[in-house]
C-alpha positions in Angstrom: 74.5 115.5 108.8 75.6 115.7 104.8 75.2 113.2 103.1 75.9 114.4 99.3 73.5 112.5 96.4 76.8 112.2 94.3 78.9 109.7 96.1 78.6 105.7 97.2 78.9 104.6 100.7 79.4 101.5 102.4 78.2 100.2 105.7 81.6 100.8 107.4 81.1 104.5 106.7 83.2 105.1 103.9 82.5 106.9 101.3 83.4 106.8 97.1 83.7 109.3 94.5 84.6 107.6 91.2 86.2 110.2 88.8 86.7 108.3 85.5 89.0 105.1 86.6 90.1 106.3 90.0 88.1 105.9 93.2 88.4 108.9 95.6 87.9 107.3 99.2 86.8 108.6 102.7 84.6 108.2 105.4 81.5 110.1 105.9 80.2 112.7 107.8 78.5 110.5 110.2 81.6 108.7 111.0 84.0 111.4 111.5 80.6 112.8 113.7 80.5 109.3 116.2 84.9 109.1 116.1 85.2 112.7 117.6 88.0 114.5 117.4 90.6 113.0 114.6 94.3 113.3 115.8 96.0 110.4 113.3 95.5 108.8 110.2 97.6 105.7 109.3 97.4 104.6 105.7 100.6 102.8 105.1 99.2 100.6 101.8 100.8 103.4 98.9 101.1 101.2 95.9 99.4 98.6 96.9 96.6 96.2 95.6 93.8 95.4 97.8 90.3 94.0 97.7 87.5 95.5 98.5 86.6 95.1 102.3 90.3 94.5 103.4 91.9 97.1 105.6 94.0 100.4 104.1 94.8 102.1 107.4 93.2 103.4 110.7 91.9 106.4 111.7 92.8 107.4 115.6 90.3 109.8 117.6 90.8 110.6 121.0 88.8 107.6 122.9 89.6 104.9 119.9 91.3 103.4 116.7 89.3 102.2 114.0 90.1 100.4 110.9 89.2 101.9 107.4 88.2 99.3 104.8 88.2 99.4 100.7 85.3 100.3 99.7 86.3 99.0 96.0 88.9 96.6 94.6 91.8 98.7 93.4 95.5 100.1 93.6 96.3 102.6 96.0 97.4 105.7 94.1 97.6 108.2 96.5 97.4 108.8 99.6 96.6 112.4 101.6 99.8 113.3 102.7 98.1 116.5 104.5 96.5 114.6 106.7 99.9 114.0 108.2 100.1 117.7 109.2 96.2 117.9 110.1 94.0 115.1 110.7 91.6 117.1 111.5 90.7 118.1 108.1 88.7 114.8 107.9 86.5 116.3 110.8 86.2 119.6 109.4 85.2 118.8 105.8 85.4 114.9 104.8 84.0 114.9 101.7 86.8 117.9 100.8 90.3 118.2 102.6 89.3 115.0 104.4 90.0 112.3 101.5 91.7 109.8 102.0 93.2 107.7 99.5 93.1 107.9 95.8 92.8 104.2 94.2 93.0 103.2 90.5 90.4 100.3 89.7 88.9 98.2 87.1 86.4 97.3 89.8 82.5 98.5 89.3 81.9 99.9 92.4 79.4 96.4 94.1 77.6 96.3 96.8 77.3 100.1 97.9 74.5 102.5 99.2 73.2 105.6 97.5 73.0 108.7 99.3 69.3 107.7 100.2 70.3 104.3 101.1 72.9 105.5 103.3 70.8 107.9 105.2 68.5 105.2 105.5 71.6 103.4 107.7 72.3 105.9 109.7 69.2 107.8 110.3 
């Protein structure tokens, strides 16, 4: 499982890269590992503001649907149009191709695990 030392995680398997005011968002490794195979991702929330924890799309594997949740308080910048075409980039390299959503904030990331912390979690 890969678990890179740069990023923040949440419990809900999402993961944050901040590059200077802009959170890159995903979910991990581990999650992509328990979903299966990724066939849809549903982020519909382009422009919007959210707070952390509240829902900005779902992620649909073969056997189930799960939510995605905001790691960090922000505006959604961007999201991973590519995904459209293959969801399965989130399987095959999440912390790459796999991103999700690119999110302008003021927010300091609160509340999330380090790498260690995370492994911790899911180990």
């Amino acid at each position: 499982m890969n678990i890179p030392k740069d990023l923040r995680y949440t419990k809900d398997h999402e993961w944050v890269r901040m590059e200077g005011d802009t959170a890159v968002i995903g979910i991990t490794d581990f999650a992509q590992g328990e979903l299966g195979d990724i066939v849809f991702v549903d982020i519909t929330t382009e422009g919007e503001t959210l707070e952390q924890e509240a829902v900005f799309g779902t992620v649909e594997a073969v056997k189930t649907v799960s939510d995605l949740f905001m790691p960090i308080a922000g505006t959604v910048l961007e999201v991973n149009q590519a995904l459209n075409d293959d969801p399965s980039a989130v399987n095959k390299d999440p912390y790459g191709a796999g991103w999700m959503v690119k999110v302008k904030t003021d927010a300091e990331p609160d509340g999330l695990l380090s790498a260690s912390e995370y492994e911790a979690l899911v180990g």
